[in-house]
C-alpha positions as CSV (number, residue, x, y, z in Angstrom):
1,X,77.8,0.1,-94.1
2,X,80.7,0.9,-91.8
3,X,80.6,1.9,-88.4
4,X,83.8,4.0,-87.5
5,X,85.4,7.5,-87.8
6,X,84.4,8.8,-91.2
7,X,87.9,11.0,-91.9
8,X,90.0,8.0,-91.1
9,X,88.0,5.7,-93.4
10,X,87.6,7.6,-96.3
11,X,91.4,8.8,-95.9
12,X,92.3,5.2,-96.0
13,X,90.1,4.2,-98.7
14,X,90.2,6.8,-101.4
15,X,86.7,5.4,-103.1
16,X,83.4,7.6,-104.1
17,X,80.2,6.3,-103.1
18,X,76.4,6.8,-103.7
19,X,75.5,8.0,-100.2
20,X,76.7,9.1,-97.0
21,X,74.9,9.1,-94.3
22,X,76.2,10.6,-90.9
23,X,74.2,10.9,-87.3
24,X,76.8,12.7,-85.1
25,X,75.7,13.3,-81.4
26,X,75.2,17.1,-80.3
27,X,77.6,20.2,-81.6
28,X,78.7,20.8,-78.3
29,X,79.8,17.7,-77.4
30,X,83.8,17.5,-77.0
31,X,85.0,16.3,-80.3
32,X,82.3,16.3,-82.3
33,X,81.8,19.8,-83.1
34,X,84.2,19.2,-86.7
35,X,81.5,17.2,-88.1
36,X,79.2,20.3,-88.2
37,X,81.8,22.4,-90.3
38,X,82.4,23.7,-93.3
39,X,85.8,21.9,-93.6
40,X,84.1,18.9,-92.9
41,X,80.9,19.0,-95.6
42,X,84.0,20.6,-97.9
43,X,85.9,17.2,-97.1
44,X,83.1,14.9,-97.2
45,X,81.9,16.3,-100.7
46,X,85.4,15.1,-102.2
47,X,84.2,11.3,-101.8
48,X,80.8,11.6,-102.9
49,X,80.1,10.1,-106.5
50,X,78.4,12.1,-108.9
51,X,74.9,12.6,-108.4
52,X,75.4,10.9,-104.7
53,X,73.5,12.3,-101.8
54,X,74.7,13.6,-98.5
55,X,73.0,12.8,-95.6
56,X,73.2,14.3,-91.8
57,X,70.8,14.4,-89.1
58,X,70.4,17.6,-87.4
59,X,69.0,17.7,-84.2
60,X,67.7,21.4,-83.6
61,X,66.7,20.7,-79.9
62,X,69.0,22.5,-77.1
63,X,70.7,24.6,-80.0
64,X,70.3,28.2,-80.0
65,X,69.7,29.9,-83.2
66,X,73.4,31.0,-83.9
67,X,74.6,27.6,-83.6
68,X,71.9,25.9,-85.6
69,X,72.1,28.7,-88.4
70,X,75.9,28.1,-88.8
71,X,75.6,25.0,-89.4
72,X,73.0,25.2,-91.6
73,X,75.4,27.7,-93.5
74,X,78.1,25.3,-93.7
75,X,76.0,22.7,-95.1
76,X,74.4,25.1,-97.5
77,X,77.7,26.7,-99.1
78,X,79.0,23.0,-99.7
79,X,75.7,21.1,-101.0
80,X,73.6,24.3,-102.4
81,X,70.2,21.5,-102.8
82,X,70.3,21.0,-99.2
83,X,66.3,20.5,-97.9
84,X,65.2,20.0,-94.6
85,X,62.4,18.0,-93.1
86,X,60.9,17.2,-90.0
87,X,59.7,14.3,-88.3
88,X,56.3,13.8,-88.3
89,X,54.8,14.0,-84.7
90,X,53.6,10.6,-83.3
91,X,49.8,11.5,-82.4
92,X,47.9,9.1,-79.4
């Protein structure tokens, strides 16, 4: 597991791996927007191993519909099997 900036790392690395696992912070926070692109998921693709899963969280709270839509686009034209699920509410 590595904790840095994904681009750098893999750019510096050159290897394929199983999973991928990203949690950026919100799209509209300065400098993160890239990760929610489909330049990035494009990118990100390149290093994945055959069979190897993609993972991003995707918070859909304080995101209007056009924002959450495009990025669902992205990630859709770069990993077509993309499923969504929800977090099960915690109950009292």
């Amino acid at each position: 597991m590595y904790f840095e900036d994904a681009k750098s790392y893999f750019a510096r690395h050159g290897k394929r791996y199983d999973v991928i696992m990203t949690e950026p912070s919100n799209p509209w926070v300065n400098g993160v927007a890239g990760l929610f692109t489909t330049e990035f998921y494009r990118d990100t693709k390149r290093y994945l191993a055959p069979g190897g899963l993609f993972v991003q969280w995707v918070h859909s709270y304080e995101l209007n519909d056009q924002l959450l839509g495009s990025v669902l686009a992205a990630l859709g034209e770069n990993f077509p099997t993309t499923r969504s699920t929800r977090p099960i509410p915690a109950t009292s």
